[in-house]
N, C-alpha and C positions, 0 to 999 in steps of 0.2 A: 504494500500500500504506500503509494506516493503521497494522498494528501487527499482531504475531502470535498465536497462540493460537487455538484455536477451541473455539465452543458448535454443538453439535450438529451436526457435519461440519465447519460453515464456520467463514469466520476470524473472528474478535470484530473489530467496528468501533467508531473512536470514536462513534457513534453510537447502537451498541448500546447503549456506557454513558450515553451523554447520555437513552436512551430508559426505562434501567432507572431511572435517579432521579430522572425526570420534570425533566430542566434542560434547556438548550439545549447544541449540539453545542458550540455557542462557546464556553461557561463550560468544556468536561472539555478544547477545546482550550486556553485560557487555565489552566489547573489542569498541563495535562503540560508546556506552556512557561512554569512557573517565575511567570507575571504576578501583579503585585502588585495588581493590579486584583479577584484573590479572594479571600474572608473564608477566614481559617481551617478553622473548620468545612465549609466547603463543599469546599475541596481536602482534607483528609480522608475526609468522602464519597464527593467522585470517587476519591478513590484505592485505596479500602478496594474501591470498585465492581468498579473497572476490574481488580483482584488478583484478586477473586472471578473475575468472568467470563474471566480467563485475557488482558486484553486486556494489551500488551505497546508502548509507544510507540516507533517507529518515528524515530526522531531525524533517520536519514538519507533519507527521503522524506519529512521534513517540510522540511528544507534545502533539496529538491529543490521543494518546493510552495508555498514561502514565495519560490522565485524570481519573485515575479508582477511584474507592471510597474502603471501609473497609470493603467490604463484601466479602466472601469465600463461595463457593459452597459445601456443602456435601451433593453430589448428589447418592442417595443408592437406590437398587430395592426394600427394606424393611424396612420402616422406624419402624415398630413395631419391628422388631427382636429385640432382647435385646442387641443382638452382635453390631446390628447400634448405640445404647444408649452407649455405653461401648467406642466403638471407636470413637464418638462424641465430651466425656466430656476429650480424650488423644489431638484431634485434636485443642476443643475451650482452655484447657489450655495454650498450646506452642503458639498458635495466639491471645490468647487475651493478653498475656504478649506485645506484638507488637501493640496493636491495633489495631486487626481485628475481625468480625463479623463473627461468622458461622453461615448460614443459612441450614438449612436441605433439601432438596425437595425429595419425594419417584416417581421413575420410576415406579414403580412395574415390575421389568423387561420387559417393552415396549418399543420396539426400539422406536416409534415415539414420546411418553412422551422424551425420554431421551432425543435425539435430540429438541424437544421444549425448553427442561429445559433449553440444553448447549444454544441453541443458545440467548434464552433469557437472559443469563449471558453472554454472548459478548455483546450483545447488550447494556447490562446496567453496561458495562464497571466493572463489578468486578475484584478483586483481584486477585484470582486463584480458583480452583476446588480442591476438594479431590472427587473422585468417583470409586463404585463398580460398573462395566460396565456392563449393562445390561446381557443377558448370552449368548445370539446368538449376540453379539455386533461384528461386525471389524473393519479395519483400517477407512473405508469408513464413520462411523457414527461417526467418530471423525475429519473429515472435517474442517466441522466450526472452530472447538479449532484448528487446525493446522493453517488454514488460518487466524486467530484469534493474532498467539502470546500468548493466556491466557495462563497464568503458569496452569500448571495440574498435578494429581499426579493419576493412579489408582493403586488400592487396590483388594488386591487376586486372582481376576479372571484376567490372562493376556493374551492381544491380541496380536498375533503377526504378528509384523508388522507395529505397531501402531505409533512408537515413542517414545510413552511417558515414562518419567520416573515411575517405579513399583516398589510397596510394598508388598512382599507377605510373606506368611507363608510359612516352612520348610517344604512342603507336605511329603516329602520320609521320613523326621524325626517322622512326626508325625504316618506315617503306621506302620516303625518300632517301636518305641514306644511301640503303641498299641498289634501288637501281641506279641512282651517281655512280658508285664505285663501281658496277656491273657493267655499267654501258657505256662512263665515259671515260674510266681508267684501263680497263679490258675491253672496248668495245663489241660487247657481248652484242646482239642481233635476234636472239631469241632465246628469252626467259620464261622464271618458271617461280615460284611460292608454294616449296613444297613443306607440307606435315602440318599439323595443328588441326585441334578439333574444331569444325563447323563454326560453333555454336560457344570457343573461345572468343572473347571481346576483342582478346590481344590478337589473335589471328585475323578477327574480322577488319581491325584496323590497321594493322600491319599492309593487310593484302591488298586495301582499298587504295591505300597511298602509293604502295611500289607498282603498282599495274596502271593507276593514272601517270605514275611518272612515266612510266615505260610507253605507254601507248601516246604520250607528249612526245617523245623522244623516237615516236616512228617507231618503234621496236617492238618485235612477233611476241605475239601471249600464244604459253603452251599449256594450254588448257589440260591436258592429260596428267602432266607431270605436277599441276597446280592442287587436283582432286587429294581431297583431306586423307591425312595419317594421323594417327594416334602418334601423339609426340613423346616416341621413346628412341633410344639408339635399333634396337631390337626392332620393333613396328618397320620404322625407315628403310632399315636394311633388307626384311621381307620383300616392303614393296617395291622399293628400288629393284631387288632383284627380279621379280616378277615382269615388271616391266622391260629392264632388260634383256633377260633371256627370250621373250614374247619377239623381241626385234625393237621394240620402242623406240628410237634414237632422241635420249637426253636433250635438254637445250645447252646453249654454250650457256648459261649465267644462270646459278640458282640462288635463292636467296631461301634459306632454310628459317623453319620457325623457331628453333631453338639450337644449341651448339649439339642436344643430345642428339637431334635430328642429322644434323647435321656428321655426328660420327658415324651414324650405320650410313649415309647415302657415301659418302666418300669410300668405304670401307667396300659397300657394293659396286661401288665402281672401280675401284682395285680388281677386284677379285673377276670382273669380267671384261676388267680389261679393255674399257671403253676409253672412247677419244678424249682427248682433254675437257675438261668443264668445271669452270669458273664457280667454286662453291663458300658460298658465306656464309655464316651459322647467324645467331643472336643470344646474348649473353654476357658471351667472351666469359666464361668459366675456368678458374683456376688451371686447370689440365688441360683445356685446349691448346695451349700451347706447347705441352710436351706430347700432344698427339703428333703421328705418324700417316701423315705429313702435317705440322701445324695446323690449330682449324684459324682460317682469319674468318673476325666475329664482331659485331656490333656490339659493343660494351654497354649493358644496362646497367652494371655495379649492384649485384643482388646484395653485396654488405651494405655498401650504401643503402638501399632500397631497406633494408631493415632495420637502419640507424632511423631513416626518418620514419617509418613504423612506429620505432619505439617512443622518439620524442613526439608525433600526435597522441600516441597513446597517453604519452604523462601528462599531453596539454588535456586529455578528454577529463583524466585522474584530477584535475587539478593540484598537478605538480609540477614545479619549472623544471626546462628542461633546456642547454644552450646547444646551439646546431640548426642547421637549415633543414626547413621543413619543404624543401624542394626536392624532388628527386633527381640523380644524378643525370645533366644530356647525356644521349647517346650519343656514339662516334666508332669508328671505324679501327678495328686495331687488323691490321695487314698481315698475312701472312703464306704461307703456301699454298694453301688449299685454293688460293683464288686464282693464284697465278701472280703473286705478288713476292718476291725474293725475302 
């Protein structure tokens, strides 16, 4: 229970006011607990709000909800991807400097796991969430956390609708990107945007961007080689191989949806011994560089990505926290695989 009163049958939530004055839920929580952390002006607002719409603070289930412990949720559909390892050790640094616990749980993109996971973390009164929402995720399977109060922060794939505060990648940066280096350092002729799921935000923006670029730049779309893969090394290398044993012939320029994608499609094309081709990953993940042949990858900085995670999350907490709440640009780190020394 957040506080009494009600609009229109139901009970007013601190949310409702955070919704009516277009702030965040954190700022009308930081406003009824007294924090000196808000302007003037602005706890007047909340307050004049929260009077209007009947909302009423609840003191003693906030005592009750402020009992949380040191643990922090990074809740991800891949706990194996490397990219979750990477964003992990960005997340436990900035919260452990505070005293906080990350805990990892993998969904495997299951709505029903995630929802167990989230609710099991209300339940056991932690800290806050950092989570990659499952893929078919919506507003709806984040219920709990809203009705909750848990500070939450998600990562890459965004729902709309949801609420919550988001961390994403520069998708239009990174397609453009990708087809510059493809077509006007290698000019590559005919491309490709292979791996990632449909119904990934990051793929659907990634691909929208590098395929206007390229069709700007006059340059062939290979629609075959474009049709979604599950973004594993494993998945890639399947289809990769499928296609080229079929006869398929590859394009000169790929721009892969991730670096893991990007190791099974090079790896099959070793192995079949096909014509050169211009391959980019996205990541730029620790190891791609001691891959065989170098992977060259579009740098998203998953640590970085999980530093600024963790300081939204403290700003949700109401707790300072110093560092940019920007995500890292992309950019282009060269190397073999593309044809780049």
């Amino acid at each position: 229970m957040q506080g009494t009163g009600r609009s229109g049958g139901r009970r007013v939530r601190m949310i409702d006011v955070a919704d009516s004055l277009g702030v965040s839920r954190a700022t009308v929580s930081l406003v009824m607990r007294n924090s000196p952390l808000v302007s003037a002006t602005t706890r007047t607002a909340v307050l004049a709000e929260a009077e209007r719409l009947g909302y009423v603070y609840n003191q003693a289930a906030a005592n009750l909800r402020t009992q949380r412990n040191d643990l922090v949720g990074l809740v991800m559909p891949d706990v194996m991807n490397p990219f979750v390892g990477e964003v992990s050790l960005g997340v436990q640094e900035v919260l452990g400097e505070v005293g906080f616990f990350v805990m990892i749980a993998n969904t495997v993109d299951r709505l029903e796991l995630q929802e167990q996971i989230l609710r099991s973390l209300v339940e056991h009164r932690a800290a806050g969430v950092v989570t990659i929402p499952a893929i078919t995720s919506g507003p709806e399977h984040f219920a709990v956390i809203r009705r909750s109060d848990l500070p939450t922060v998600t990562l890459l794939r965004d729902i709309e609708g949801v609420g919550l505060p988001f961390v994403g990648t520069d998708e239009a940066a990174i397609g453009r990107l990708g087809a510059r280096h493809l077509i006007e350092v290698h000019g590559c002729r005919r491309v490709a945007y292979f791996g990632g799921d449909p119904l990934a935000s990051p793929r659907v923006g990634r691909l929208r961007a590098f395929r206007r670029a390229s069709s700007k730049a006059h340059v062939d779309w290979d629609a075959v080689w474009s049709e979604p893969v599950e973004a594993s090394a494993d998945a890639a290398y399947r289809r990769a191989g499928e296609l080229l044993a079929a006869g398929v012939r590859p394009p000169d320029g790929v721009l892969c949806h991730s670096d893991n994608v990007a190791y099974g499609l090079v790896r099959a094309l070793g192995d079949h011994g096909s014509p050169e081709v211009s391959v980019l990953g996205i990541d730029d993940l620790h190891q791609s560089a001691m891959w065989n042949p170098p992977i060259s990858s579009i740098a998203t900085d998953p640590v970085g990505l999980g530093r600024v995670c963790a300081r939204v999350l403290l700003d949700e907490m109401g707790l300072p926290a110093k560092g940019s709440r920007r995500p890292p640009a992309p950019k282009v780190h060269a190397r073999v695989s593309c044809g780049c020394a």
